[in-house]
C-alpha atoms as one frame of an Amber mdcrd trajectory, in Angstrom:
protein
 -32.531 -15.629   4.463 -29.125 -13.761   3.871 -29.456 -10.940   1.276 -27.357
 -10.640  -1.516 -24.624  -7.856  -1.923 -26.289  -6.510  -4.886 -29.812  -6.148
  -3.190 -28.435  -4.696  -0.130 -26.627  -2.353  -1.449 -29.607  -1.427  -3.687
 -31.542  -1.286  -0.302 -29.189   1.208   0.784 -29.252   3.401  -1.861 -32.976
   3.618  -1.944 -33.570   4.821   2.036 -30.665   7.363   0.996 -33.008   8.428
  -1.899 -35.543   9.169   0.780 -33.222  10.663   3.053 -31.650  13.033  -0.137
 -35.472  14.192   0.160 -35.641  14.688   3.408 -32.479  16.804   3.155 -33.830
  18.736   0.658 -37.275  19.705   2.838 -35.038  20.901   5.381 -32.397  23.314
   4.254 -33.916  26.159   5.995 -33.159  24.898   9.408 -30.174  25.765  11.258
 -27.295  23.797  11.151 -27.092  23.200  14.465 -30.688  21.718  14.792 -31.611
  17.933  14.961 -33.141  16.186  11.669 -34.845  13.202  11.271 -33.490  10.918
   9.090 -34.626   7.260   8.468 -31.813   4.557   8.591 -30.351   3.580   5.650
 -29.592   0.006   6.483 -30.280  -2.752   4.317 -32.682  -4.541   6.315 -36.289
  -3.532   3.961 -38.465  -3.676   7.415 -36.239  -1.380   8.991 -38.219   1.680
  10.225 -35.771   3.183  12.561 -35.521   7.059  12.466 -32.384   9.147  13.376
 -31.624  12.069  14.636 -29.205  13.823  12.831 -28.020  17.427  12.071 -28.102
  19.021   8.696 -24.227  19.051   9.413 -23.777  15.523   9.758 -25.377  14.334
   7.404 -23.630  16.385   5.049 -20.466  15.047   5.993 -22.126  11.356   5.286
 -22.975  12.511   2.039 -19.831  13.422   1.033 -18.403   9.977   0.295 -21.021
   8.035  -2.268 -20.355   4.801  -0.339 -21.467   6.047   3.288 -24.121   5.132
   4.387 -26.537   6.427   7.610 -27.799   3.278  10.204 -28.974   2.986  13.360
 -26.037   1.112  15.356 -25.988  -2.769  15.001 -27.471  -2.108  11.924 -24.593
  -3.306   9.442 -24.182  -6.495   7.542 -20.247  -7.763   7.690 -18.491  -8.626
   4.752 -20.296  -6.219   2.717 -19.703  -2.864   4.908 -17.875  -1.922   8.073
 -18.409   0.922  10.131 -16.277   3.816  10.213 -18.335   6.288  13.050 -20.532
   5.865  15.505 -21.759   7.227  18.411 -25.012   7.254  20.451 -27.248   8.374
  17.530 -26.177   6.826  14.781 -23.393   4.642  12.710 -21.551   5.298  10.150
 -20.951   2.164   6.722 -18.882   2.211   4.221 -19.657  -0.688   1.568 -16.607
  -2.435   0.216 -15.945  -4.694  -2.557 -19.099  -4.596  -5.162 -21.233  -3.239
  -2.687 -18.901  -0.036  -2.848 -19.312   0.078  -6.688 -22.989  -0.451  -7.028
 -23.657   2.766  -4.294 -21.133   5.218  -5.404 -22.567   4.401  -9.540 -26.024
   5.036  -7.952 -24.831   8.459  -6.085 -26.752  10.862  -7.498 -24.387  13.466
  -5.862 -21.469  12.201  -7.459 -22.769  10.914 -10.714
């Protein structure tokens, strides 16, 4: 069953809720140490974690339509990737997708 742009990119935004709060527990750490992060992919039975520095996924955060996922993780037509490497991809929705994540950025509302 193919989701729908709108409840994907609701997906999305929730796991980067839970990620905002993982961000949160960990400010004291270094910058250069490793965080866990769970993917933010749209897939609801993902459970994949990531490791990720504070730094990174700062520079994620900046852009309210980015969006953290384990590689092979992202849908086409509704995102395309813009980094990767070993540990972890980088989306950015387009289209409505875009719109419904950046209104439901609670760091750039």
């Amino acid at each position: 069953m193919r989701l729908s742009v709108e409840r994907a990119a609701k997906n999305q935004v929730l796991f980067r809720e839970v990620n905002e709060r993982i961000a949160e527990l960990a400010e004291e750490r270094s910058e250069d140490s490793a965080g866990l992060f769970v993917c933010e992919c749209s897939h609801v039975a993902c459970a994949e974690v990531l490791d990720v520095s504070p730094g990174e996924y700062e520079a994620v955060r900046a852009n309210g339509s980015h969006f953290l996922i384990t590689p092979g993780h992202e849908l086409e037509g509704i995102e395309r990737v813009v980094e990767q490497n070993a540990r972890f991809a980088v989306v950015e929705k387009l289209d409505q997708a875009a719109l419904i994540a950046i209104s439901n950025d609670p760091r750039h509302a």
